[in-house]
N, C-alpha and C positions, 0 to 999 in steps of 0.2 A: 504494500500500500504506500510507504514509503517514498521507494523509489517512482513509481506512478506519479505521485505530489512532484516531487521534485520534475521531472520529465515537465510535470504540466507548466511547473513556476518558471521552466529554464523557455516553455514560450511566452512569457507574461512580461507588460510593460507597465510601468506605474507611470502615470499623466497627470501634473499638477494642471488644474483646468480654470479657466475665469470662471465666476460665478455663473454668469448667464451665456450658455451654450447651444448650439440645436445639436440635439442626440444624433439626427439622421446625417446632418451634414457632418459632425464629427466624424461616424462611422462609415457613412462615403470616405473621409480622407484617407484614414487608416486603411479601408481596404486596399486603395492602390499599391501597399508593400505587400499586401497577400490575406489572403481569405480568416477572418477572424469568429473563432467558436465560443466563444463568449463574453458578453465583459458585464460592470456593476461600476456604480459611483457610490462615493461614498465621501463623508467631511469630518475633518480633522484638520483645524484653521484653515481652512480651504477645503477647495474643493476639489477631489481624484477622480482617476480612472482607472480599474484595473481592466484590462487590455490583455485577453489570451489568445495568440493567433492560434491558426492548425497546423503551422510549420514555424519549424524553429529560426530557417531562412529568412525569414519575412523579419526578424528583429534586425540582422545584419542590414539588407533592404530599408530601413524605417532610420538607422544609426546612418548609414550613408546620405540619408537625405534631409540629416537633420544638421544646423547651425549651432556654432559654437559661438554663443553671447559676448554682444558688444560692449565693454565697460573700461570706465575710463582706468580701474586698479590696473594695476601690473604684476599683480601676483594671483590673478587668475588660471588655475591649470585644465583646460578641457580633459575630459574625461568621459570615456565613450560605456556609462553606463546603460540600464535601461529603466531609469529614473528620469523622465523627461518634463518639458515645462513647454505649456501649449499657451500662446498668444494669438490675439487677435489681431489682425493687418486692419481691419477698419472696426472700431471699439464701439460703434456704434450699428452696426448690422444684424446681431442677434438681441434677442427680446425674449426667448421662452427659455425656462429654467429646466433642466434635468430632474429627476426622480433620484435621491440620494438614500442608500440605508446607513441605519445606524447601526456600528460597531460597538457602541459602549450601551452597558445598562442601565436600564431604567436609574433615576434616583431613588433615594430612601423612599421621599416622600412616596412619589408616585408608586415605588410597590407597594408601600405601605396601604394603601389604595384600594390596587389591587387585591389585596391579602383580604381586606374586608371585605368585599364584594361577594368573595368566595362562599360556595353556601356549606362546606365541609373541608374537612383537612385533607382529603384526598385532592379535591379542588386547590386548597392551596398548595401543594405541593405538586400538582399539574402546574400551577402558573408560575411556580420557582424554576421547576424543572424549563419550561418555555422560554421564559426570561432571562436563565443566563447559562442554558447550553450552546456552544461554541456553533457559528451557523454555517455552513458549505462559504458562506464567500469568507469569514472572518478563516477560520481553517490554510482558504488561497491564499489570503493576507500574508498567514506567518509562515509558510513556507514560501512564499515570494520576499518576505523581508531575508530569511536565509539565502535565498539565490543572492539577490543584489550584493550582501554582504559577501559573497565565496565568492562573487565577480573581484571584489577588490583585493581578498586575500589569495586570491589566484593568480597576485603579480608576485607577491612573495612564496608560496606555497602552489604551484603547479598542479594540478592534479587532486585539489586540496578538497575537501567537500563540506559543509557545512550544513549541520544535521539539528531538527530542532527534537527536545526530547521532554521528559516530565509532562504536566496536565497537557500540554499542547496536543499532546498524543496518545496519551495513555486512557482518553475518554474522559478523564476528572476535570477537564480545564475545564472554564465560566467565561465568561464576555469580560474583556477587561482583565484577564489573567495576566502576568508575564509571561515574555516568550522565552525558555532555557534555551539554549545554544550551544553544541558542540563541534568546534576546527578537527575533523577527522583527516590526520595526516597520514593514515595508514598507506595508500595510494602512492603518496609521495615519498614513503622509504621504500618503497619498491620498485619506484624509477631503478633500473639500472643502465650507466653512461658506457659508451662502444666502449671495449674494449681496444688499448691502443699498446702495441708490442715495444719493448724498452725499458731502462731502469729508472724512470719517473712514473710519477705518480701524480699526478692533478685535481687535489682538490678545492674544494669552494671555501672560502674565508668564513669560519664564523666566530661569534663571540659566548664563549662558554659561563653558564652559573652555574652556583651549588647545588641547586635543587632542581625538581620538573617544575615544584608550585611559581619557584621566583621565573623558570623559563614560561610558564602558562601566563602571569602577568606580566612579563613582559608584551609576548604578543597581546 
């Protein structure tokens, strides 16, 4: 199941989006890099897109036709994530707003609410269970938050893979849980470099600690 999630997040784009969008005209644009099987909005100071084509190609496609932001700093570094930022060419042409879901739970208040309303305990504990089992799109979230992240750790760490683990997966997580994280570098001690005939030996520089804990904080 795992690897499936991951498969799906490694075709998935996150789109910081203006507030007022047209759904259709967005989803015309995106299709021109390739055929896309799903997507959901969603806000968290702003407003996103998750973005899952049906080929992996189609990200590469979408990276190649996209700009790297004009600003006046000099210590901007482009970086060809798939964490993108969608502007408007004319800020005044769209008028109708998107459909967004919400990723966090309810407030106290409002369950608290809810709780009353209920006409048994069975009831209430149907509408707990409702209100903060983790939902099909928050699930793509956190294993697309892992993608993005193994994107960057995979200039240091090749091959590296980034695995989410605890409630996120184990069925106990709630809306609004922390997402656990584990850098699986088993892949990358199993690189082995050609072999080269001669009395040297070529290795990579590193910088050695006492411990795995101070090398874990480290990275």
């Amino acid at each position: 199941m795992q690897n499936e999630r991951r498969e799906q997040a490694q075709r998935t784009v996150l789109i910081h989006c203006p507030e007022k969008i047209s759904e259709n005209k967005f989803l015309k644009y995106l299709s021109q890099f390739g055929p896309i099987n799903n997507h959901f909005f969603y806000e968290s100071f702003g407003l996103y897109a998750v973005v899952e084509f049906c080929q992996k190609e189609s990200i590469g496609s979408l990276q190649n036709g996209t700009h790297t932001p004009s600003t006046a700093m000099e210590t901007a570094i482009p970086f060809r994530s798939r964490f993108f930022n969608l502007k408007l060419k004319n800020q005044t042409s769209e008028r109708s707003r998107v459909r967004s879901s919400n990723q966090l739970p309810r407030s106290n208040k409002q369950l608290f609410e809810l709780l009353c309303y209920a006409e048994s305990i069975d009831d209430q504990l149907n509408t707990l269970l409702k209100e903060f089992q983790l939902t099909e799109e928050n699930t793509k979230l956190r294993y697309l938050t892992c993608s993005l992240i193994e994107d960057m750790a995979a200039a240091y760490f090749p091959d590296c893979i980034v695995r989410p683990f605890g409630s996120s997966v184990n069925t106990f997580g709630k809306l609004g849980c922390d997402l656990d994280m584990f850098l699986d570098l088993d892949e990358t001690r199993n690189l082995s470099a050609h072999k080269i005939s001669g009395n040297f030996l070529m290795e990579f520089q590193v910088k050695n600690v006492p411990s795995e804990r101070i090398a874990t904080q480290k990275i």
